[in-house]
C-alpha positions in Angstrom: 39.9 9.0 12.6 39.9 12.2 10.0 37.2 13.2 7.6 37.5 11.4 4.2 38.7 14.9 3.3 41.9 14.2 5.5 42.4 10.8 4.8 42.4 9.9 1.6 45.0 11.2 -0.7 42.3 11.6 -4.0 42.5 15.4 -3.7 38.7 15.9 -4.4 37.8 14.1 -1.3 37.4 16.9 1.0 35.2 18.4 -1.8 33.2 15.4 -1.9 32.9 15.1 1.9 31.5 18.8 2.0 29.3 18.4 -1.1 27.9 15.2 0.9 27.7 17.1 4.2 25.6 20.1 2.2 23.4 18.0 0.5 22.6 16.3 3.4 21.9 19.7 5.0 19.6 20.8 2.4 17.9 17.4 2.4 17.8 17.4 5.9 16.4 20.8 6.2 13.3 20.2 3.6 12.6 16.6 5.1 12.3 18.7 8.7 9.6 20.6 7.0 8.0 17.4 5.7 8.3 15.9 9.1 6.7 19.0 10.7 3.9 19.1 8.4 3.8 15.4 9.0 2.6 16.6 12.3 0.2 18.8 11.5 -1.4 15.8 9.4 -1.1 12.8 12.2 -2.8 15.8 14.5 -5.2 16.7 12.0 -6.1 12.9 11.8 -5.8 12.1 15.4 -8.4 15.0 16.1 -10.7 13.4 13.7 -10.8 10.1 14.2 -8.1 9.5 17.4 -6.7 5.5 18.1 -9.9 4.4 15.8 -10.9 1.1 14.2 -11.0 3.3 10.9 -7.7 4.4 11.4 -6.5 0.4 11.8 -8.7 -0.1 8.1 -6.8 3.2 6.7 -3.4 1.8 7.6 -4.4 -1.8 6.8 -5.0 -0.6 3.0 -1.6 0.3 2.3 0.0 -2.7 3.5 0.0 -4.1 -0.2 0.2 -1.2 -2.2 3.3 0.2 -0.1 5.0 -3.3 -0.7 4.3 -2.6 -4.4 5.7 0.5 -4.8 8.8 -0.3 -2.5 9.9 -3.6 -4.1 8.8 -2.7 -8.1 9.8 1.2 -8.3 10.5 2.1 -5.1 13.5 1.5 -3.0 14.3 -1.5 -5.6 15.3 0.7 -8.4 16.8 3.6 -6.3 19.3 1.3 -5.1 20.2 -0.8 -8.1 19.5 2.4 -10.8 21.5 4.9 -9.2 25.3 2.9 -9.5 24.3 2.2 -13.1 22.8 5.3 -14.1 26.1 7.5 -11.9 28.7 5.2 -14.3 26.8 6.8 -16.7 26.5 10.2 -15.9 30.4 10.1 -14.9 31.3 9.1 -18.8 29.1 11.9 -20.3 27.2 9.4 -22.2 23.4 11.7 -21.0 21.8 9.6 -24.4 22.2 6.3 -23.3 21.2 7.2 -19.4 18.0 8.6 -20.3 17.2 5.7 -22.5 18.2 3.2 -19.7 15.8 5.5 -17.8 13.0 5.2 -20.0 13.4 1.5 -20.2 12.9 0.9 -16.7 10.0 3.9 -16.2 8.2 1.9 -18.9 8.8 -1.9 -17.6 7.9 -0.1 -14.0 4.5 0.9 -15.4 3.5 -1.9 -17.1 4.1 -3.8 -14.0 2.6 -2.2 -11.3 -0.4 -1.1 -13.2 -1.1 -5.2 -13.6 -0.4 -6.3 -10.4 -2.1 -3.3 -9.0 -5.7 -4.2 -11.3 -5.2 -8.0 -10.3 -4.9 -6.4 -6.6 -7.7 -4.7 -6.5 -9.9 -7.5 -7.4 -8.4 -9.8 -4.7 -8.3 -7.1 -2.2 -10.6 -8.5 0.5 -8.2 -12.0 0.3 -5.6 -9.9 0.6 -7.4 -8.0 4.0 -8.3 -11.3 5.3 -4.3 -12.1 5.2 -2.4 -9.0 6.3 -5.3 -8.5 8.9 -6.7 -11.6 10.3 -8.3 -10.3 13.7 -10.3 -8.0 11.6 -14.0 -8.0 12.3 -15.8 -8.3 9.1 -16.7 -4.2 8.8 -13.4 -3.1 9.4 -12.4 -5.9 7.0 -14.8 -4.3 4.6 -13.4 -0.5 5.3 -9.9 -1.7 4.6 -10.9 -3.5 1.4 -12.6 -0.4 -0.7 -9.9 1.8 0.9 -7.2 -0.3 -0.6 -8.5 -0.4 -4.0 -8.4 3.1 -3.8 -5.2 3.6 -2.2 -3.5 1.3 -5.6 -4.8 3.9 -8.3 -1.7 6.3 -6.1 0.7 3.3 -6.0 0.9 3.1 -10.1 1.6 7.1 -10.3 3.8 7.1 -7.0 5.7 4.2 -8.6 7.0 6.3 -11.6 7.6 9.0 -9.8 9.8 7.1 -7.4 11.9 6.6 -10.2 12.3 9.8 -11.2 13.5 10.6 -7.7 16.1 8.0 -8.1 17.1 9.5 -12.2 17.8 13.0 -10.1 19.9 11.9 -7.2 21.9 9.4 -9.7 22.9 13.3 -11.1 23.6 14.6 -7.6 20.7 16.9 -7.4 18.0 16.6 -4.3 16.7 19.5 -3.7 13.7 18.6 -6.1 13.4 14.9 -4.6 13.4 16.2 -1.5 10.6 18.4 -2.0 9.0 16.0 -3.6 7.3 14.7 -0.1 5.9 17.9 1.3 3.1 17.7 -1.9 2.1 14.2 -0.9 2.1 15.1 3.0 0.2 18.9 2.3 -2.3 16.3 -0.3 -3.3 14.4 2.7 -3.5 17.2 4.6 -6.2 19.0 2.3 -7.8 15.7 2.5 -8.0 15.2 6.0 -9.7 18.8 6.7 -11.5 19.6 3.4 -12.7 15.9 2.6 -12.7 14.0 5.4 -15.8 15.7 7.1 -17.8 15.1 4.3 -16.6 11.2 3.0 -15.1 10.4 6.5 -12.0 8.2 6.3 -11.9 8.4 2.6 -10.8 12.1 2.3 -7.9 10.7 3.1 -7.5 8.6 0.1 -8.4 10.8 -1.9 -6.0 13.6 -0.4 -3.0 10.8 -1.1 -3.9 10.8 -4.5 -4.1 14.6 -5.1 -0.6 15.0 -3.2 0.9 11.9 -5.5 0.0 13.7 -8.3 2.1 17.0 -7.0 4.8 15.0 -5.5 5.4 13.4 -9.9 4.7 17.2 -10.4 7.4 19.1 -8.6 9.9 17.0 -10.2 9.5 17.8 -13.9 11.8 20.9 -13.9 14.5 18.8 -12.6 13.6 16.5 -15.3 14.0 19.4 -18.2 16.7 20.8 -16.4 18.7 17.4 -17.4 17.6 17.3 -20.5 15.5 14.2 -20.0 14.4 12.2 -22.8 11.8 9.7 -22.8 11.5 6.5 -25.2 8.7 4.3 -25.9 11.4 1.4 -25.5 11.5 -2.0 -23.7 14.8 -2.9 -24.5 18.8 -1.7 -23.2 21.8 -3.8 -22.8 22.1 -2.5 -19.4 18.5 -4.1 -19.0 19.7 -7.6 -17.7 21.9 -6.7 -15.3 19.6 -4.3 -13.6 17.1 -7.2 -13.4 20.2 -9.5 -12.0 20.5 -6.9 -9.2 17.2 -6.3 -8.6 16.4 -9.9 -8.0 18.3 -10.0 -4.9 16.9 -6.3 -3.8 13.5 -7.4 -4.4 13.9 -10.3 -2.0 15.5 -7.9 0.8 12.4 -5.3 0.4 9.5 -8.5 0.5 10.9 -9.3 3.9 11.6 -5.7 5.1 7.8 -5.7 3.7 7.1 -8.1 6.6 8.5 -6.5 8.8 6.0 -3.7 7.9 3.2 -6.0 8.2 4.2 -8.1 11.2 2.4 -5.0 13.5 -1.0 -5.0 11.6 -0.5 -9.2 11.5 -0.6 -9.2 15.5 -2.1 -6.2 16.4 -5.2 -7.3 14.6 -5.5 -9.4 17.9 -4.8 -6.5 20.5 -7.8 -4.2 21.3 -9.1 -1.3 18.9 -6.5 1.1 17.9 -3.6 -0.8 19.2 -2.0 -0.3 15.1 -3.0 3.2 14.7 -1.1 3.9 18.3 2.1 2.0 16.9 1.7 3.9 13.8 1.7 7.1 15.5 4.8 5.8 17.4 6.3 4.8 14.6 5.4 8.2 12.4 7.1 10.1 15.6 10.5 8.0 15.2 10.8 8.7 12.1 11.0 12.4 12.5 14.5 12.1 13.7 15.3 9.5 11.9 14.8 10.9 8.4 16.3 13.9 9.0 19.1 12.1 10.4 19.4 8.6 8.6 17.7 9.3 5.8 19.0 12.6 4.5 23.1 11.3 4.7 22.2 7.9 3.5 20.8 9.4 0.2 23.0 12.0 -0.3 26.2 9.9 0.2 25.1 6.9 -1.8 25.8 7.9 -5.1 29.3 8.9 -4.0 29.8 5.3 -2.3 28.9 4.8 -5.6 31.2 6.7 -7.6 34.2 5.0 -5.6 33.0 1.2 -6.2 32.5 2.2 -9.9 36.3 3.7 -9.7 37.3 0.6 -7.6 38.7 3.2 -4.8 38.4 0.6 -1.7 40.3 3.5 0.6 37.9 6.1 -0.4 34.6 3.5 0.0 35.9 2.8 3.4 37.0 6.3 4.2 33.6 7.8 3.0 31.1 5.5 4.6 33.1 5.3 8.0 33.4 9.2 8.1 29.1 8.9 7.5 28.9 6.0 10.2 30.4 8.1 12.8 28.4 11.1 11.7 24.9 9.6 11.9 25.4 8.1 15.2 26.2 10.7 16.8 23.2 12.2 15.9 21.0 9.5 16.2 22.0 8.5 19.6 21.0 11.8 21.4 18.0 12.2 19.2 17.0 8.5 20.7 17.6 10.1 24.3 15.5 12.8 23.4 12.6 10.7 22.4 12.7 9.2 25.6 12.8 12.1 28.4 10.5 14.0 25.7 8.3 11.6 24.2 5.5 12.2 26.3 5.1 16.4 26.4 6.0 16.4 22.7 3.2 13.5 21.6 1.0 15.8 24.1 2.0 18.8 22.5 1.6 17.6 18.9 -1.6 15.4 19.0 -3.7 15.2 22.0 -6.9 17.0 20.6 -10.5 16.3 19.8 -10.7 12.4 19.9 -7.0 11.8 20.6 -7.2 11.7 24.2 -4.9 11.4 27.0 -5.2 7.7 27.0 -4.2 7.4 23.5 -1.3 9.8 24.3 0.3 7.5 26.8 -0.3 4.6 24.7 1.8 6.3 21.6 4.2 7.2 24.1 4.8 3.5 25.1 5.4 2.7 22.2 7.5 5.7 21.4 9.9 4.3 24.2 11.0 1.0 22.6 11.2 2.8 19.1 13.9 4.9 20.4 16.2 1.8 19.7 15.3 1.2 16.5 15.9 5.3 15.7 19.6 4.3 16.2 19.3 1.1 14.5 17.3 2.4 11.5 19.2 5.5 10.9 22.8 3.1 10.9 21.4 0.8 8.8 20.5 3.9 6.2 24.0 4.4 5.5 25.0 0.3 6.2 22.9 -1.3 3.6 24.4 1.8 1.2 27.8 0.9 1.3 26.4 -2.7 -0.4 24.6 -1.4 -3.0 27.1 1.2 -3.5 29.1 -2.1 -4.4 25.9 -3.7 -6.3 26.1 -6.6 -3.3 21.9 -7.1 -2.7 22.4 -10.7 -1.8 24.3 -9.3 2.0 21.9 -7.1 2.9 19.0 -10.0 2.0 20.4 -12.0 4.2 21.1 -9.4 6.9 17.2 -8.5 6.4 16.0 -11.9 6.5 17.5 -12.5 10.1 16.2 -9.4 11.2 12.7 -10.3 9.8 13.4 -13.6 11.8 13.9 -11.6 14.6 11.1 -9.4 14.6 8.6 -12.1 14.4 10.1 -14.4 17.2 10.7 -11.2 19.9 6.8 -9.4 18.6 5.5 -12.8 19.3 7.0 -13.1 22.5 6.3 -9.7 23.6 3.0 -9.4 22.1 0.7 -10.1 25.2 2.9 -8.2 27.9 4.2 -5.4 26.1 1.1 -5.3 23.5 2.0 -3.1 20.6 4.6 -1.7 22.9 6.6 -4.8 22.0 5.6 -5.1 18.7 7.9 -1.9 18.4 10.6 -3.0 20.5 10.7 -6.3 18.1 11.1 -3.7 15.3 14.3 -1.9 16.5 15.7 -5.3 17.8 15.4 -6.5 14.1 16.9 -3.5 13.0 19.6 -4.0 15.2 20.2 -7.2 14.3 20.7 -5.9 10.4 23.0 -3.4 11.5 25.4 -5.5 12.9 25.9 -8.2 10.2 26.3 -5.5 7.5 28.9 -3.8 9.6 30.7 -7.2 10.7 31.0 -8.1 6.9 31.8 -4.8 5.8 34.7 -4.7 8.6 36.1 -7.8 7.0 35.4 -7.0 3.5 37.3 -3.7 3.4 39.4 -3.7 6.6 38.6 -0.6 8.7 35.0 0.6 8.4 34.6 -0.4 12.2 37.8 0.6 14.4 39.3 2.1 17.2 37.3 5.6 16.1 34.3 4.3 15.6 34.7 3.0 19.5 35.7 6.3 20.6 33.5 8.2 19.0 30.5 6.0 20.5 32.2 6.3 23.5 32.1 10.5 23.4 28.5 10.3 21.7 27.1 8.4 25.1 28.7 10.7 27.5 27.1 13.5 25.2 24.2 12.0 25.0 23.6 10.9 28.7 24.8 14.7 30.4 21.6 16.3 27.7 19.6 13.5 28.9 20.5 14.5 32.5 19.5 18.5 31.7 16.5 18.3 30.2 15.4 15.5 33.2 16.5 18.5 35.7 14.9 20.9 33.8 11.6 19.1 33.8 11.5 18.8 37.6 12.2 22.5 37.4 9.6 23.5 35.7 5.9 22.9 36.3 3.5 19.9 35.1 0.9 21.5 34.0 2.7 23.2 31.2 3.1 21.0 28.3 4.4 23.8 25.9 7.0 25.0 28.4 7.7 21.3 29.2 8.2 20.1 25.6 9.8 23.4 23.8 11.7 24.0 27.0 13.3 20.5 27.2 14.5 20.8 23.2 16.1 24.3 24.0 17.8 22.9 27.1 18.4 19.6 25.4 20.0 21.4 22.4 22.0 23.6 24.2 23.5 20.8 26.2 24.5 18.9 23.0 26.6 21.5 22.0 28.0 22.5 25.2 28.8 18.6 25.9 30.2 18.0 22.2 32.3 21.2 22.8 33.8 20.0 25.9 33.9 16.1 24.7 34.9 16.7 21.6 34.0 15.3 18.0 35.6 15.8 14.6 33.0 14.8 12.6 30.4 17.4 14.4 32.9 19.8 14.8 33.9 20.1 11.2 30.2 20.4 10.0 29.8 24.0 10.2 32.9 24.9 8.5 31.2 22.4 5.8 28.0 23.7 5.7 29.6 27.2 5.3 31.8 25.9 2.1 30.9 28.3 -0.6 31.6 26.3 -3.6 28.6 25.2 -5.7 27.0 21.5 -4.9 26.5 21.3 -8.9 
């Protein structure tokens, strides 16, 4: 199977392709640098206050307020804003986009600042619900934290929005950034406030990087000659709301799948969340770089094609980005799981994060390695939906996943602990996956096919002969040296991906570089 470039006959395609494979690089690259500092944070934290109680009330506070930002101005608007706004942007017609804009940056606001003052004076119900196994101090903890943690949510809400205004233009190099504020904000408030307020320097650090991550933004704003209106109204108003209903249904039960952990770990011992959260923090490395990254930067092309009707292009495009983030994803997952342990070693075993906690991340870290294939798939799935404004399949796909998750965490809860609250969560994930792909197979007749097979097929002999290096490596090499064990396994790791993919063979990894090399300009 060729590169959408190759196979469709629209003569842009290939230009398309390689503006998608760029931006992806460039989003890629900046959300690495976010993921790295992301390190230096969990470190930071896990020196001061390890697999804690008062890390379990710090990640119990944002249950709500992450659901709020998600399903009001998160994720909801991203995915039903950006077709409406790109059919804008396409006809030239910047005056009505930028009042559709306002119109939905000012219903957003209204919103979330209610629910979030109503919020805050429920929060201890709301504790008592997401966190039942919580004694009454840590319910306490979790309970001021959280009413903190919802003055960020109404400015983080806007400025989710704004993210999604700019990538409806094609730009992400601002949106992208946008993240290392908010993860350098919690940084500052780990080591300058948290030794003199404790676990609330980190609150506090979250707000101060909210505020830069609305900040960095504004010259992209300016740039497009943004215009903001005091308005409630816009005929496109309705059927945005129409969409969202759906999409807000789909994010409340990927929501509980968020809060499923904290639901039943709140029975497992102290720091049994905070060592899934590390777990899950450590996934998502490679999976925003890989997942994340194409599945932005090709949605508003997926996009562009619905709007046009192009079915052969839709197909062409999100097959071509199918095939391209699994066989990434796959021997990233391989990666986590002969280097899980010297990298979590490497990266956060100081001060109170012992070795104890270390091998209780890396459990985890084991049966997340799944879900970083599933998760970074279902990116680019659940795209090619809203790409056709179709919420109501991926709802339903989410919904048996949610299913899923709850019935294998339940099950796996006591001999797996938060070990198989993870592996519930890539299972779920899974389970998404393959009922988006199954309809979308039917629905446009080729997504999945004899290239998708054979590309899985070279991926797992890739993936399995650098899984078999770094393992020889490691019994080369000795014990006692994690920074030779962990840096040394990536550089042998890395070097037997390419080798392998250069023997194996892959079009879609072959062609990036001359991609990434294109000189003409992404805007």
């Amino acid at each position: 199977m060729q590169t959408p470039g190759a196979e469709h006959p629209n003569g842009n395609a290939g230009l398309l392709s390689t503006h998608v494979a760029r931006s992806a690089a460039l989003v890629a690259a900046l959300f690495a640098l976010d993921k790295v500092l992301g390190l230096v944070r969990d470190a930071v934290i896990g020196r001061a206050f390890g697999a804690s109680a008062t890390l379990d009330a710090y990640y119990a506070a944002f249950e709500l307020p992450d659901a709020l930002f998600n399903i009001v101005a998160g994720l909801a608007m991203a995915t039903v804003l950006i077709p409406v706004l790109s059919a804008y942007t396409e006809r030239g017609d910047s005056a009505e986009a930028w009042r559709l804009a306002s119109t939905v940056v000012n219903w957003a606001l209204m919103v979330v600042t209610g629910i979030s003052i109503i919020a805050g004076i429920f929060a201890a119900d709301v504790i008592r619900a997401v966190a039942p196994g919580f004694e009454p101090e840590r319910a306490a903890l979790a309970t001021q934290l959280m009413r903190l943690v919802l003055l960020q949510t109404i400015l983080s809400s806007v400025s989710g929005i704004v993210m999604s205004i700019l990538q409806a233009h094609r730009h992400f190099l601002l949106p992208a950034a946008a993240p290392l504020a908010y993860t350098l904000g919690r940084i500052l408030g780990a080591l300058l406030l948290a030794p003199h307020i404790g676990i609330f320097g980190l609150a506090w650090g979250g707000l101060l990087g909210t505020m830069g991550h609305f900040l960095i933004q504004v010259p992209g704003l300016v740039r497009y000659g943004a215009r903001w209106s005091p308005t409630l109204r816009h005929p496109e108003l309705a059927a945005l709301l129409k969409l969202m209903g759906p999409r807000v249904l789909g994010l409340g039960v990927t929501y509980l799948n968020f809060v499923l952990p904290t639901y039943l770990g709140s029975r497992l011992t102290a720091g049994a969340i905070a060592s899934y959260e590390y777990g899950w923090r450590l996934m998502q490395f490679p999976e925003t770089i890989i997942g994340t990254a194409l599945g932005l930067t090709v949605f508003p092309t997926l996009a562009q094609r619905a709007n046009a009707g192009d079915r052969e292009g839709l197909r062409s495009t999100a097959g071509w980005a199918l095939r391209l983030v699994l066989e990434l994803a796959i021997p990233a997952a391989v990666g986590l799981i002969v280097l899980g342990r010297p990298l979590t070693t490497l990266f956060l075993q100081r001060g109170a994060f012992d070795a104890a906690a270390t091998e209780r991340v890396y459990r985890g870290l084991q049966a997340f390695a799944f879900g970083l294939i599933a998760h970074s798939a279902l990116e680019v799935s659940s795209r090619l939906f809203y790409a056709q404004r179709d919420m109501w399949t991926p709802f339903w796909a989410a919904l048996a996943g949610l299913v899923a998750n709850a019935l294998v965490g339940r099950l796996l809860l006591v001999p797996m602990a938060h070990a198989g609250l993870a592996l519930a969560n890539s299972f779920g994930a899974a389970l998404q996956v393959a009922i988006l792909l199954v309809v979308a197979q039917r629905r446009l007749c080729g997504v999945v096919g004899r290239s998708m097979g054979s590309s899985l097929a070279r991926t797992v002999a890739v993936s399995g002969a650098m899984g078999l290096s770094i393992l020889a490596f490691q019994r080369l090499v000795p014990q006692t040296s994690v920074l030779l064990e962990g840096a040394g396994g990536l550089l042998v790791g890395g070097v037997a991906f390419v080798v392998a993919v250069s023997l194996v063979g892959s079009r879609e990894l072959r062609q990036l570089p001359r991609q990434l090399l294109d000189r003409r300009p992404l805007t």
